[in-house]
N, CA and C atoms as a LAMMPS dump frame, in Angstrom:
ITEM: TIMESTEP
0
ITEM: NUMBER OF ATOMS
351
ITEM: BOX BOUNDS ff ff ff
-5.0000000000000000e+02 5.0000000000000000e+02
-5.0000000000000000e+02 5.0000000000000000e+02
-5.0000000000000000e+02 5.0000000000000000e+02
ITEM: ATOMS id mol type element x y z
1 1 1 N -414.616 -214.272 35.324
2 1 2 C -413.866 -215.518 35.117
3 1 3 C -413.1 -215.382 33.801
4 2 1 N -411.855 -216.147 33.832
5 2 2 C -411.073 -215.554 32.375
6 2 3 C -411.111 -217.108 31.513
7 3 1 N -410.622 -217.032 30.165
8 3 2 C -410.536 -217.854 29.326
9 3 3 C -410.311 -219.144 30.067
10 4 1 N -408.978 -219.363 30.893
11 4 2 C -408.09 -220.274 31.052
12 4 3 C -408.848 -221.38 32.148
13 5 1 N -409.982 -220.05 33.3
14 5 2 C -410.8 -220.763 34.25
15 5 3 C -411.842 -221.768 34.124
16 6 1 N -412.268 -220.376 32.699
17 6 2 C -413.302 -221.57 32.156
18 6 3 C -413.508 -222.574 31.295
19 7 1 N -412.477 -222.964 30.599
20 7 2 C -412.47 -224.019 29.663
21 7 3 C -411.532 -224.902 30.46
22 8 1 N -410.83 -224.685 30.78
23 8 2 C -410.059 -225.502 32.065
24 8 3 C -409.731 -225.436 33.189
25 9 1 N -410.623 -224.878 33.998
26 9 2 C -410.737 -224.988 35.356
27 9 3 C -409.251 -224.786 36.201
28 10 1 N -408.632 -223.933 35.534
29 10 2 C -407.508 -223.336 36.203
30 10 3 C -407.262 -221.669 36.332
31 11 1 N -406.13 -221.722 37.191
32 11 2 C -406.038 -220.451 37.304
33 11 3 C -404.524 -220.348 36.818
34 12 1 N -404.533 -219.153 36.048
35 12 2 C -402.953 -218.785 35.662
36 12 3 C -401.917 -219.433 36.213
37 13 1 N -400.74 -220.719 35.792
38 13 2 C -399.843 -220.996 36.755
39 13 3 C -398.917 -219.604 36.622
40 14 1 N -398.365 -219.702 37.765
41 14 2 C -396.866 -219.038 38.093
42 14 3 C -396.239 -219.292 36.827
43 15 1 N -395.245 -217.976 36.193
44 15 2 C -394.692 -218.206 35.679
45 15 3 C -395.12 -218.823 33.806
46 16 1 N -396.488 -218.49 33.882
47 16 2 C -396.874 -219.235 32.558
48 16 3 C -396.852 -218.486 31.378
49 17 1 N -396.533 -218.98 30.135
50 17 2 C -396.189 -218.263 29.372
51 17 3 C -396.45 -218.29 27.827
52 18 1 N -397.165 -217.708 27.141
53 18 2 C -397.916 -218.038 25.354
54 18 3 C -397.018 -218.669 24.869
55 19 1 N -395.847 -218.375 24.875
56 19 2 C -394.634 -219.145 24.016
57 19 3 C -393.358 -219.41 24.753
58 20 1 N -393.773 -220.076 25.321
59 20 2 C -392.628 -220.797 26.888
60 20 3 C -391.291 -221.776 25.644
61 21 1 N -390.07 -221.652 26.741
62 21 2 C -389.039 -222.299 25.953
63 21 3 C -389.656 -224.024 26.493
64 22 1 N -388.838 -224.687 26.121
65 22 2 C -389.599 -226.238 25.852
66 22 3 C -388.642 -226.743 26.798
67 23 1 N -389.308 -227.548 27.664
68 23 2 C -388.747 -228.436 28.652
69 23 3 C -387.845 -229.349 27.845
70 24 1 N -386.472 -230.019 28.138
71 24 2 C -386.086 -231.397 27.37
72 24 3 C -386.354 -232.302 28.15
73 25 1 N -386.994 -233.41 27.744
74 25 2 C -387.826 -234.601 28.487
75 25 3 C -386.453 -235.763 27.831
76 26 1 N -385.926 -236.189 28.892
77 26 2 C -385.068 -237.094 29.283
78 26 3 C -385.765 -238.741 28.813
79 27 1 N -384.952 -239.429 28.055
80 27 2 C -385.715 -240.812 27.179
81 27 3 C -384.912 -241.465 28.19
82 28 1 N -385.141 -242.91 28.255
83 28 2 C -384.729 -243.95 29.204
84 28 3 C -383.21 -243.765 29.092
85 29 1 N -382.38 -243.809 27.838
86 29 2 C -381.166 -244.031 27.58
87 29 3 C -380.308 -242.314 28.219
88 30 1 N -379.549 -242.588 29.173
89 30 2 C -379.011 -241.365 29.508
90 30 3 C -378.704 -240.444 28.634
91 31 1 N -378.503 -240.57 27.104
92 31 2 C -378.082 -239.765 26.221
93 31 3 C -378.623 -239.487 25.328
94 32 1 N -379.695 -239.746 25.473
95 32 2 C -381.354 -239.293 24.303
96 32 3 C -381.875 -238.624 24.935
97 33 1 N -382.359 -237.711 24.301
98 33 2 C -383.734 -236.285 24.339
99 33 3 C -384.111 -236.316 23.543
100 34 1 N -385.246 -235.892 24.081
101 34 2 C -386.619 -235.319 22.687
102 34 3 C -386.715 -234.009 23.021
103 35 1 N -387.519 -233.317 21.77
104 35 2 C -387.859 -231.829 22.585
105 35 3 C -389.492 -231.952 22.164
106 36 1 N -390.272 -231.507 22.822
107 36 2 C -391.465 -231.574 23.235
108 36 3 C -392.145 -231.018 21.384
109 37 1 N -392.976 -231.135 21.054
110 37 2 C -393.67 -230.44 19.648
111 37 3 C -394.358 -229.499 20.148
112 38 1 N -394.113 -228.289 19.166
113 38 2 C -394.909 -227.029 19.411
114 38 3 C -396.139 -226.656 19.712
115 39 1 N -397.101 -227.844 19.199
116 39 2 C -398.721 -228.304 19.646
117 39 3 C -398.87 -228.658 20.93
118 40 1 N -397.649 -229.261 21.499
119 40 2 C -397.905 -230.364 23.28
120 40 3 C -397.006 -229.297 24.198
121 41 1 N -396.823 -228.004 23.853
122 41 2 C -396.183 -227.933 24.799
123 41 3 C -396.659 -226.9 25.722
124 42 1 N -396.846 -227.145 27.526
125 42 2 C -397.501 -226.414 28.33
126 42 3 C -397.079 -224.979 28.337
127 43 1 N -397.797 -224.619 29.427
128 43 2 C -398.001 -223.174 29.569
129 43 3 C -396.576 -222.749 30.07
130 44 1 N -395.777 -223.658 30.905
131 44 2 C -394.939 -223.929 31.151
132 44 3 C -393.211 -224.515 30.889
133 45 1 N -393.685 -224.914 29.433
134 45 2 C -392.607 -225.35 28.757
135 45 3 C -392.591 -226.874 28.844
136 46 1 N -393.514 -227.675 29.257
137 46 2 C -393.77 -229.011 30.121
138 46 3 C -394.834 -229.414 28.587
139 47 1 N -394.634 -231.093 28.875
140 47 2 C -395.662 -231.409 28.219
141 47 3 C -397.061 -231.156 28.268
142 48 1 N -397.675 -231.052 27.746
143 48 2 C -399.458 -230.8 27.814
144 48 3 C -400.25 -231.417 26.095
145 49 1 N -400.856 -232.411 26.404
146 49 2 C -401.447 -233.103 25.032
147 49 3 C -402.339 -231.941 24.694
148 50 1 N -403.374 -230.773 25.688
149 50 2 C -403.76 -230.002 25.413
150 50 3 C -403.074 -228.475 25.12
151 51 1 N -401.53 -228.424 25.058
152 51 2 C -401.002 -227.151 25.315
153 51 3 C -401.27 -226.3 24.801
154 52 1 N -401.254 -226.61 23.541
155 52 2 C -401.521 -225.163 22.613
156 52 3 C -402.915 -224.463 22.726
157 53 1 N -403.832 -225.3 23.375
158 53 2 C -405.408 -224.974 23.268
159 53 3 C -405.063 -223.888 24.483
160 54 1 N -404.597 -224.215 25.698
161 54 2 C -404.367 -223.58 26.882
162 54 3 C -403.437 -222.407 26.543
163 55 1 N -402.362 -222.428 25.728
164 55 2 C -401.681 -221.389 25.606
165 55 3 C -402.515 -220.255 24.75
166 56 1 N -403.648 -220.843 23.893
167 56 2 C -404.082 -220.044 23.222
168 56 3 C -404.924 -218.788 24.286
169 57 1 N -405.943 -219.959 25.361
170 57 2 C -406.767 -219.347 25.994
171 57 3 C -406.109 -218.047 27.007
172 58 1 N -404.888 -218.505 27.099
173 58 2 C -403.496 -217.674 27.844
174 58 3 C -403.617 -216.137 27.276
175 59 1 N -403.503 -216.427 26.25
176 59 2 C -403.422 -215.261 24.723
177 59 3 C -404.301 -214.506 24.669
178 60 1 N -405.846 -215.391 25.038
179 60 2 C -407.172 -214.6 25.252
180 60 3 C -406.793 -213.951 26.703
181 61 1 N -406.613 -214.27 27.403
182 61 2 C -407.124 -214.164 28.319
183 61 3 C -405.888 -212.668 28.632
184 62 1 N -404.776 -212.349 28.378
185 62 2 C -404.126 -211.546 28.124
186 62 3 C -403.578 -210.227 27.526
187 63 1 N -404.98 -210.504 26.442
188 63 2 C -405.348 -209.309 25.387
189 63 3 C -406.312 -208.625 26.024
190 64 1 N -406.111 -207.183 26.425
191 64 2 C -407.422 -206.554 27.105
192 64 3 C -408.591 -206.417 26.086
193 65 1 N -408.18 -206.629 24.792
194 65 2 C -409.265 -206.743 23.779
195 65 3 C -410.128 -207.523 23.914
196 66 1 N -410.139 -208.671 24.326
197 66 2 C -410.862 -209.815 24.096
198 66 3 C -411.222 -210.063 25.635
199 67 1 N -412.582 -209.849 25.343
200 67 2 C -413.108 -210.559 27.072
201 67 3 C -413.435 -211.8 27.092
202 68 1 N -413.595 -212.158 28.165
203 68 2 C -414.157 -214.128 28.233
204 68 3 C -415.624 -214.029 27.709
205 69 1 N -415.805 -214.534 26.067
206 69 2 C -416.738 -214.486 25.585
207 69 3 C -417.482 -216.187 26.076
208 70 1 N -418.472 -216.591 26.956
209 70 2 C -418.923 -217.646 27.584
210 70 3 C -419.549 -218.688 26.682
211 71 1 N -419.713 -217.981 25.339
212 71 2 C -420.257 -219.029 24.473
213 71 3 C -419.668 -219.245 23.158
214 72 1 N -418.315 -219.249 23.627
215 72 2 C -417.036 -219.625 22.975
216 72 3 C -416.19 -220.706 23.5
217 73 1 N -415.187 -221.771 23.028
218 73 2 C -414.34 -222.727 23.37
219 73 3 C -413.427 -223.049 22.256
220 74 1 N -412.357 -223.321 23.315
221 74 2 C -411.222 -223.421 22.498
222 74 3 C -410.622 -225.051 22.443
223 75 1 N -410.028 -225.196 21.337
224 75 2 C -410.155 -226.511 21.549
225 75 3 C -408.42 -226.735 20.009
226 76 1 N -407.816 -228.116 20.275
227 76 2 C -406.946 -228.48 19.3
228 76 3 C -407.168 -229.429 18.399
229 77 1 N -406.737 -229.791 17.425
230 77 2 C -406.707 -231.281 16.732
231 77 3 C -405.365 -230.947 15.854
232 78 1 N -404.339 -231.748 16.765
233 78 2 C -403.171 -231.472 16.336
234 78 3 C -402.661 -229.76 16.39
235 79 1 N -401.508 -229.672 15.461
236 79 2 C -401.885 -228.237 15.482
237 79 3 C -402.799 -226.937 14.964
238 80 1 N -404.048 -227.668 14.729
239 80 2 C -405.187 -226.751 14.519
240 80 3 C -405.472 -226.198 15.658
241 81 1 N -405.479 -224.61 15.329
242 81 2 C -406.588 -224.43 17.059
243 81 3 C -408.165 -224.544 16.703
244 82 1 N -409.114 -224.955 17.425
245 82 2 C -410.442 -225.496 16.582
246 82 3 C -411.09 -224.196 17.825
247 83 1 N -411.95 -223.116 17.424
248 83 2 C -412.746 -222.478 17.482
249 83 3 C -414.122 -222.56 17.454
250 84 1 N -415.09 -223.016 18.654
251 84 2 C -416.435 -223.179 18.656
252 84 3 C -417.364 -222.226 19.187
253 85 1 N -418.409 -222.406 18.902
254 85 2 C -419.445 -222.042 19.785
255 85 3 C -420.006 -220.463 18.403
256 86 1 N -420.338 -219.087 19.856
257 86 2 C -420.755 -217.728 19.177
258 86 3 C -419.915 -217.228 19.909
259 87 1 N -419.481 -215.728 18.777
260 87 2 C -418.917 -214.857 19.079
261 87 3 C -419.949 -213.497 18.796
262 88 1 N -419.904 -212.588 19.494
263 88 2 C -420.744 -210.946 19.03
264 88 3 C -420.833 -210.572 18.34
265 89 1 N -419.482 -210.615 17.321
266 89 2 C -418.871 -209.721 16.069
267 89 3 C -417.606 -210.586 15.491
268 90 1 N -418.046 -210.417 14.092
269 90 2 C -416.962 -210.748 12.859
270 90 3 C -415.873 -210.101 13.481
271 91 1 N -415.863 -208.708 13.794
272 91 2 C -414.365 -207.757 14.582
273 91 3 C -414.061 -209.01 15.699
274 92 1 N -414.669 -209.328 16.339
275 92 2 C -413.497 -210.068 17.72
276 92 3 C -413.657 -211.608 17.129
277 93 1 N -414.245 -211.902 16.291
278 93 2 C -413.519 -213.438 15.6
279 93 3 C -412.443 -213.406 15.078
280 94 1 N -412.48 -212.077 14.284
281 94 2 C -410.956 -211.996 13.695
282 94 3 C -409.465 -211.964 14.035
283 95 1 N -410.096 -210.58 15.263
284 95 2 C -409.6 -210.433 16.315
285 95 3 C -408.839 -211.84 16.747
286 96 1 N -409.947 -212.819 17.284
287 96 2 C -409.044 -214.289 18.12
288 96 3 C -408.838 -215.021 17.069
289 97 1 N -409.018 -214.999 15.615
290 97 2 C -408.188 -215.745 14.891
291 97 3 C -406.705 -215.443 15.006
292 98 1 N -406.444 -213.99 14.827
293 98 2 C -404.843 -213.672 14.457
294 98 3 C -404.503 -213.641 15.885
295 99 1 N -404.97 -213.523 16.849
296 99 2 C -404.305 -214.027 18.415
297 99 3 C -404.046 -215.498 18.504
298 100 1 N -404.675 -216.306 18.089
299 100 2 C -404.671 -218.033 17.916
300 100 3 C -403.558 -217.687 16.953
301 101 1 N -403.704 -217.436 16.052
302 101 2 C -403.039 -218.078 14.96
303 101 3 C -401.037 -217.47 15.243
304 102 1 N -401.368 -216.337 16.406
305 102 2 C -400.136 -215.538 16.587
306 102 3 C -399.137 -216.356 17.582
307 103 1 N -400.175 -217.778 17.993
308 103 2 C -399.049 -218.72 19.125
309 103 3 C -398.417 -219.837 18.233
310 104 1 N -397.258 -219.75 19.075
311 104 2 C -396.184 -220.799 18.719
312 104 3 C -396.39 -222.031 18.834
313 105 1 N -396.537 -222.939 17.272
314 105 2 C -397.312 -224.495 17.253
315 105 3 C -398.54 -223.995 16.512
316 106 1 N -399.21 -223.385 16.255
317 106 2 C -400.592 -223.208 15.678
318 106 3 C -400.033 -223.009 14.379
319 107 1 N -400.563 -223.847 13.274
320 107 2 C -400.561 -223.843 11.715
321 107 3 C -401.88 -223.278 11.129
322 108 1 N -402.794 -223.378 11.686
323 108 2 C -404.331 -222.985 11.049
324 108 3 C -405.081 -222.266 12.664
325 109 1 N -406.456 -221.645 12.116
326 109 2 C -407.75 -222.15 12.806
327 109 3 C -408.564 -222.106 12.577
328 110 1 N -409.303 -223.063 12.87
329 110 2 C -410.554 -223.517 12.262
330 110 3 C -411.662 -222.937 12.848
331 111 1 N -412.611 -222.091 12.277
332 111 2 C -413.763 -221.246 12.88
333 111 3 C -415.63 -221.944 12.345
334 112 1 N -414.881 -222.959 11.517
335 112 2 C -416.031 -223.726 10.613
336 112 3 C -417.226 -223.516 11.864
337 113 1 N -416.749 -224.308 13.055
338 113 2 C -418.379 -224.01 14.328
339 113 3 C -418.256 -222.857 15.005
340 114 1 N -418.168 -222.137 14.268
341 114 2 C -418.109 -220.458 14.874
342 114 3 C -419.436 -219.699 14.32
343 115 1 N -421.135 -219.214 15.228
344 115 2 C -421.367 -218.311 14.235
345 115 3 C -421.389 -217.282 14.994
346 116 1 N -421.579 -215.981 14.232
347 116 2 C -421.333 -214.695 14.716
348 116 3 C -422.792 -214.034 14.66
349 117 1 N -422.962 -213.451 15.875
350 117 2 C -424.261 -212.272 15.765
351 117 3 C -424.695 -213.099 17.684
């Protein structure tokens, strides 16, 4: 099972992508746009309040380095990516820090509930 299945119960969409161009989401007034924030935006280029957490797990799940470690989760608060649970080794925390920290919208990550061994 890969990152993306198990923290969110999906499977790879079509077409999905770590750093997708950004949908423009159309405002009531025919001549206003917004463009989506680098934290909300799906795998897809679409909104997602969770995007960046999912794009991250994308990232995991993409690196042949990093296997689906099961007592790990990925998670956001804003653009933090928040890092829980255990990992095996200091090497593959680090490892998914600079993969987290390598997606588009991520400012930090936080490993504070991370322990290793």
């Amino acid at each position: 099972m890969g990152w993306l299945k198990r923290l969110f119960g999906m499977e790879k969409p079509e077409n999905a992508q770590v750093n997708p161009t950004p949908q423009v989401v159309q405002q009531a007034a025919a001549t206003a746009t917004q463009t989506i924030p680098p934290e909300r935006l799906g795998l897809n280029g679409e909104y997602d309040q969770s995007g960046l957490a999912k794009r991250v797990t994308l990232a995991f799940d993409e690196d042949a380095q990093l296997d689906d470690v099961d007592t790990l989760w990925v998670a956001q608060t804003g653009s933090t990516v928040v890092l829980k649970g255990k990992v095996p080794s200091q090497n593959i925390l680090n490892k998914m820090i600079s993969v987290a920290g390598s997606v588009h919208g991520a400012t930090s990550v936080d490993t504070n509930q991370v322990t290793v061994g």
